[in-house]
N, C-alpha and C positions, 0 to 999 in steps of 0.2 A: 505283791498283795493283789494287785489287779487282776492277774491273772489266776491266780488261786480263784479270787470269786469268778472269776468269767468258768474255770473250771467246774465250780460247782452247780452254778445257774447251767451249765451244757447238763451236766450228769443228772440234774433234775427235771432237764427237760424243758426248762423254763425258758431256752433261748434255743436255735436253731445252729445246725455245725460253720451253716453260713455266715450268721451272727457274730458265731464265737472267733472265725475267723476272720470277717470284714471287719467289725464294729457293730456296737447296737444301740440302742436308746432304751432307757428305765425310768419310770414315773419322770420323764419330762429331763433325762440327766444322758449325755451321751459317753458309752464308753466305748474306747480304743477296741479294736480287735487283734487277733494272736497277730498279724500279718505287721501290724506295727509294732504293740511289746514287744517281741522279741526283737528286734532292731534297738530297742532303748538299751544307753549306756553300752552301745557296743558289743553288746554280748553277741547279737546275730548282725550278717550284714542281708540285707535283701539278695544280694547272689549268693547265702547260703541257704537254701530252705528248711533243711533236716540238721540233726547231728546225731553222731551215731552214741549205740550203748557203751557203755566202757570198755567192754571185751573186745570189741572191735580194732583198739586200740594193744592190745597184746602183745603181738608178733612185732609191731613198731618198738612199743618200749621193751622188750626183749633184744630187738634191733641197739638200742640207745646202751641199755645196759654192757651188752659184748662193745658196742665200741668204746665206752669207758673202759673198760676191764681191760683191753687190748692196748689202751693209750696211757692207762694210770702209771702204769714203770715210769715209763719216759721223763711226763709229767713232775712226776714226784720229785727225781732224779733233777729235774733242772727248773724246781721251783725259784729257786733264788735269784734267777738267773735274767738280769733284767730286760733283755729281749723274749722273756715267753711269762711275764708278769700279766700281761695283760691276757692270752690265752688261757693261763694257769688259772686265775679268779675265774674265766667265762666257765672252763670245764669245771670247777670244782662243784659250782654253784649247780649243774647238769649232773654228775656222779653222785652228789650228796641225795639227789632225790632218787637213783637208781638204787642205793642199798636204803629207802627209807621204809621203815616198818608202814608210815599212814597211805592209805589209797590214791592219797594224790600224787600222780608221779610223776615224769617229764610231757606225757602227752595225756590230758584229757579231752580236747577238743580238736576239732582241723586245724581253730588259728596255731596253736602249739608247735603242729606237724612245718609250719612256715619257719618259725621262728628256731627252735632244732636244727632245721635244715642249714640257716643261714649260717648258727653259731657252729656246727660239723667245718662248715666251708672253708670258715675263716681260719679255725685251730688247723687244720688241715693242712693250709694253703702257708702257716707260717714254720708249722713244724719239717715241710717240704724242700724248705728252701734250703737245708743245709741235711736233711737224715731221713729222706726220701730212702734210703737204702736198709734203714733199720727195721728187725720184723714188726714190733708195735705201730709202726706207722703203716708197711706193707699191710696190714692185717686191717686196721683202722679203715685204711683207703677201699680196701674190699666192701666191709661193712658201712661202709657212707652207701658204696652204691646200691646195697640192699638196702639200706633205705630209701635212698632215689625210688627202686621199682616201688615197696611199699606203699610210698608218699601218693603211687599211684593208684593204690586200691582202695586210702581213706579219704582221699580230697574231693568231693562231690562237688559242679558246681552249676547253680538252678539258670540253664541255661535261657529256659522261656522268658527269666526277669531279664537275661543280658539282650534277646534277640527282642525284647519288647523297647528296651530302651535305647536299642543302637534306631531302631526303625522309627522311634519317635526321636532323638536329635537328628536323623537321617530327613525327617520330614521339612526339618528347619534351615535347609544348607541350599547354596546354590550348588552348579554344578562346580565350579571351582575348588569349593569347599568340600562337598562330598569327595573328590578325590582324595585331599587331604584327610578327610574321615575314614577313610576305607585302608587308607593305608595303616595307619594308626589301630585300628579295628584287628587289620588282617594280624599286625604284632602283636597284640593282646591276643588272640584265639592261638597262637602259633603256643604262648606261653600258657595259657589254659588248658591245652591238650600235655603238655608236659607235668601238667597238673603245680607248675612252681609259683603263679599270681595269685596275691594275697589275695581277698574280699575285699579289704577296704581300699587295697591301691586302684581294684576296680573303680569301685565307689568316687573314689579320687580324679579318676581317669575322666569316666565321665561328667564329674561335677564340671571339670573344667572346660570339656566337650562345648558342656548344654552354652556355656558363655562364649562359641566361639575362638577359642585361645587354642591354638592346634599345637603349641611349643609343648609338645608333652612328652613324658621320659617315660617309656612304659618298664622300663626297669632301671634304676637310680645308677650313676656312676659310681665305679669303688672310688674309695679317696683316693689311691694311686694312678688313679688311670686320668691320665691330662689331656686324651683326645675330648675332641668336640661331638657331645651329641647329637646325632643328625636327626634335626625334626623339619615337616613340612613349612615352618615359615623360614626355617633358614636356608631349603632348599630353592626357596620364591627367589629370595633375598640374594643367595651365593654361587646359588648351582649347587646341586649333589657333585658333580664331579669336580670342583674347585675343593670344596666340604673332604671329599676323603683325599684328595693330593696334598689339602694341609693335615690330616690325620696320620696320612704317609709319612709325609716331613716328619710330624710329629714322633712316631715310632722310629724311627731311623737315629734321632737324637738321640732318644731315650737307649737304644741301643747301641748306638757306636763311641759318642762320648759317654766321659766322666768325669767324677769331683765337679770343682769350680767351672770349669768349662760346658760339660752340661747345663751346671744350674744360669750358669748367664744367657744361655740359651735360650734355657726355657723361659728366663726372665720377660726376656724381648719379644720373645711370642706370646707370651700370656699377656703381656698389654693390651696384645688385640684381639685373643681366640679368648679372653673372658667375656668383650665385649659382645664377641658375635654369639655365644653360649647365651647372654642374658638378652640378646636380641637387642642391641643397644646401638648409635651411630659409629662410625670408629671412620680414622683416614683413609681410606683407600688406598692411595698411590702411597702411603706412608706404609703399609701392609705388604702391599704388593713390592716396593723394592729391598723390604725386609724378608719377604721370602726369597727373591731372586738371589739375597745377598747369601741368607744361607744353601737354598740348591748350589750355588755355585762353589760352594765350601766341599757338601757331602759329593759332588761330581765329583768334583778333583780328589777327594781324600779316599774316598769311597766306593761309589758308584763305579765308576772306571773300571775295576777291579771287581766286579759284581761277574764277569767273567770268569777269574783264577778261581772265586772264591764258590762259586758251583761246582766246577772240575774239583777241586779239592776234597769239597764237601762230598762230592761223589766216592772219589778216593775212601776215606775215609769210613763210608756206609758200606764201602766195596770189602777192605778191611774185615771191617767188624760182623759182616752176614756171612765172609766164610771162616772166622771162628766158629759163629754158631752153628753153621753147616755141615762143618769138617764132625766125623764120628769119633773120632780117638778125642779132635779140643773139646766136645760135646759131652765125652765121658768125664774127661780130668777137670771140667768147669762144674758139669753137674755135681760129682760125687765131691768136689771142696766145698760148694753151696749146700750139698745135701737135701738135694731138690731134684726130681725127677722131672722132666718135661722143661726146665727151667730154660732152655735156650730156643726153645718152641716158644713159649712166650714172648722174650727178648726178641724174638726175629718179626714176632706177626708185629710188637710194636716200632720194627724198624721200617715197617712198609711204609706208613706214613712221609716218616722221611723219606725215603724213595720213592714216591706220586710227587711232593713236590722239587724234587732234584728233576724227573723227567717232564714237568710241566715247567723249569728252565732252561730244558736243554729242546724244547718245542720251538714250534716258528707261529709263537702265539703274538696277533697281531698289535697287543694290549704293549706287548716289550720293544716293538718298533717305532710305538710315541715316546720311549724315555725310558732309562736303565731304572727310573725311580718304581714302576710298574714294578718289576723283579723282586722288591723287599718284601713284601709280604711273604713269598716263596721261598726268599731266603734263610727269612728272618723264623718262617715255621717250622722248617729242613732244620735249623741249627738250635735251634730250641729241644726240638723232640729228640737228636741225638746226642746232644750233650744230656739231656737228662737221663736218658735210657745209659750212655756211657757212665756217667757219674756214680748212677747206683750200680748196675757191675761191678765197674772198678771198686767201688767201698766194699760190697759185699763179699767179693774174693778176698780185698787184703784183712778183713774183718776176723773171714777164715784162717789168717795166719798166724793169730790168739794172738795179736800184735798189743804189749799195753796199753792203757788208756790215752797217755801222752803221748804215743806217737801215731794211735789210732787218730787223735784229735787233729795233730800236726797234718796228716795224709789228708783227713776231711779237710783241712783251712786251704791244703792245696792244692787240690783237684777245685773245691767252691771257689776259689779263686778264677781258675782258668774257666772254670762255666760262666760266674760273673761276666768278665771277659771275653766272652764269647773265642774262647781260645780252645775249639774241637781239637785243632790237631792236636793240640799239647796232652787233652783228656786221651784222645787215643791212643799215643804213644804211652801213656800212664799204661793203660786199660791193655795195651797190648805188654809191657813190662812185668805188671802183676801178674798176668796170667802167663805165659813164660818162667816165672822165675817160683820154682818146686818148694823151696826153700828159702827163709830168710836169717842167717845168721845173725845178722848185725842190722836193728832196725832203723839207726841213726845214719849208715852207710844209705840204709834206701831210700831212707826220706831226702837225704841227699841228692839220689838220683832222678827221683822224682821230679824233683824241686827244677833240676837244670835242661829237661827236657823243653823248656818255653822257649821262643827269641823276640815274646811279647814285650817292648819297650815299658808298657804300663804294667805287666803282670813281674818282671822282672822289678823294678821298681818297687811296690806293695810285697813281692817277694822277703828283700830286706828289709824294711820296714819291720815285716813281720818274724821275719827269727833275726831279731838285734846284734844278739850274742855272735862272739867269734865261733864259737863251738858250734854252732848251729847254722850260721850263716856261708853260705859257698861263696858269695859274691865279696866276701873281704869286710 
């Protein structure tokens, strides 16, 4: 209503454009101008200034709609299904306004384009974990990143309000401080250009700023992720480089154990990396010879072995880039996937792994304080080819109109050995499938499958998982 009249008093002339945007004064009565209404209730944040016409919005919710449509099968298919219960609501709740006859759709405004984005991420990110290889997902994961570009062309954001207010808490800092500010600044701009920080997390940002308080997340941990966010007061406090050696630790656990042995893990560390997260006092020497106790676990169980387990890994990527290489395996892979170009793809995303394979097999000076240096290297090398292997192999055996149940069985055992970080195992899969022209008997293969591991843990989970005499190899 304010605004309606501040509208009318401009169009009448009776207040000035300045007025109408600063504020003005009437028979002795002051009102707000456009610069603050629209901030009320949220609707606008001061680093939005504009917002676009509806049309502008088009091509995104056209974006929104194909990736429902793409992912609905799937979806529907494993409604029931109580690991994708909580995805299945987010998406329906997103599809239901893509076929809706009323104007309001999934995107009316930028905040919209944020929160879309977030709910894509997460459907994504869980239907990935086991059917990365199915076309509704492949198809999906295309249309996320046309929307990522999109995201780019409707996110405006009113940069003069940001660069006024960094240089006015910038006014208020000593020099100490403004380090801590600048770094904090430079992550926020890094994500502004990506066009993916909300308005109000800015808003956030800086509220916290103007009080001093530099402990700030410029973007939220997922619930999964138990590293330590590194902000400038815990760098004062700990060292940056102590900060990512326990994030090291941290991912190394997370990766090499499991079940109960992990979780006690994590137990005893998160005593202390809660503390140092909420900036709180904690033992020191109580910390410190709980980290020593465990490096000294992952050296000896692990680390040591951070050697074979490069050569290997190399092995393995050596493998699998000349299948894609070779013209006749390029012919007989393509034409079962029914995909032209498809080993052209698979290879450009197998480079990755191989930059980090040859930045272990370097005389980089970071690997001669500590085999611990190496895990990130290793840990992004086997990541990236076990998932590139994993959808291959499903794809090809997919192609072998294999039933449901043994399709399923094949997916439980290949996402086993990725669990597991058991590459080789996937390889030997991935090289078997594609080898073998025919499958007569599908219970014979899945058998074969099955016994290619000499993973103590994945053998283990193995029976576990086919109980049955008839199905289980291991008796």
């Amino acid at each position: 209503p304010e605004l309606n009249s501040s509208m009318a008093l401009l169009e009448k002339r009776q207040i000035t454009f300045s007025e109408f945007m600063g504020g003005y004064e009437l028979k002795g009565e002051k009102h707000k101008g456009y610069d603050e209404l629209r901030m009320a209730d949220n609707i606008f944040s001061r680093f939005q200034f504009f917002e676009h016409p509806s049309v502008k919005y088009d091509a995104i919710n056209n974006c929104v709609y194909n990736f429902c449509k793409a992912l609905e099968p799937f979806i529907s298919k494993n409604r029931s299904e109580a690991e994708f219960a909580h995805i299945s609501e987010k998406f329906e709740q997103i599809n239901i306004r893509t076929t809706s006859k009323k104007s309001d759709k999934n995107i009316n405004c930028m905040l919209d384009v944020f929160k879309i984005c977030n709910d894509f991420k997460q459907i994504l990110k869980k239907v990935a974990q086991k059917f990365s290889f199915i076309d509704e997902y492949r198809k999906a994961e295309a249309l996320y990143q046309e929307f990522l570009e999109l995201q780019k062309t409707v996110i405006v954001y009113n940069m003069e309000e940001f660069e006024r207010e960094e240089k006015e808490i910038e006014a208020l800092l000593d020099e100490e401080e403004s380090k801590k500010f600048a770094r904090i600044v430079k992550e926020m701009k890094e994500h502004i250009d990506k066009k993916t920080l909300p308005f109000d997390k800015i808003d956030e940002i800086f509220n916290q700023l103007r009080t001093k308080d530099f402990h700030v997340f410029v973007v939220e941990k997922e619930a999964d992720d138990l590293s330590i966010k590194i902000t400038p007061p815990l760098i004062d406090k700990y060292g940056e480089a102590n900060l990512r050696r326990i994030n090291i630790l941290i991912s190394e656990i997370d990766f090499w154990f499991f079940g109960t042995e992990k979780l006690e893990k994590f137990e005893k560390l998160s005593a202390y990396t809660d503390k140092i997260q909420a900036c709180e006092e904690l033992e020191m020497k109580s910390l410190v010879q709980t980290i020593k106790i465990l490096d000294k676990e992952i050296e000896f169980k692990f680390r040591k072995n951070y050697g074979e387990i490069t050569k290997s890994l190399s092995g393995v990527i050596a493998g699998v880039e000349k299948y894609l290489s070779d013209v006749k395996e390029v012919e007989r892979i393509e034409e079962r996937l029914m995909e032209k170009g498809a080993c052209k793809g698979y290879k450009e995303r197998l480079v990755n792994a191989k930059k980090n394979v040859l930045i272990l097999g370097s005389d980089n000076a970071a690997f001669k304080a500590g085999n611990i240096n190496k895990f990130p290297f290793i840990y992004a090398g086997i990541i990236e080819t076990d998932a590139l292997i994993y959808e291959l192999a499903m794809r090809l055996y997919v192609a072998y109109d294999a039933d449901r149940r043994s399709t399923t069985n094949i997916m439980n055992i290949l996402s086993l050995y990725s669990e597991y970080n058991d590459f080789q195992s996937l390889w030997l899969s991935l090289a078997t499938i594609i080898k073998t022209k025919m499958v007569p008997n599908f219970g014979t293969f899945e058998d074969k499958i099955k016994r290619v591991s000499r993973n103590k843990n994945v053998l283990i989970k193995l029976a576990q998982m086919f109980k049955s005499a008839s199905n289980n190899p291991f008796g």
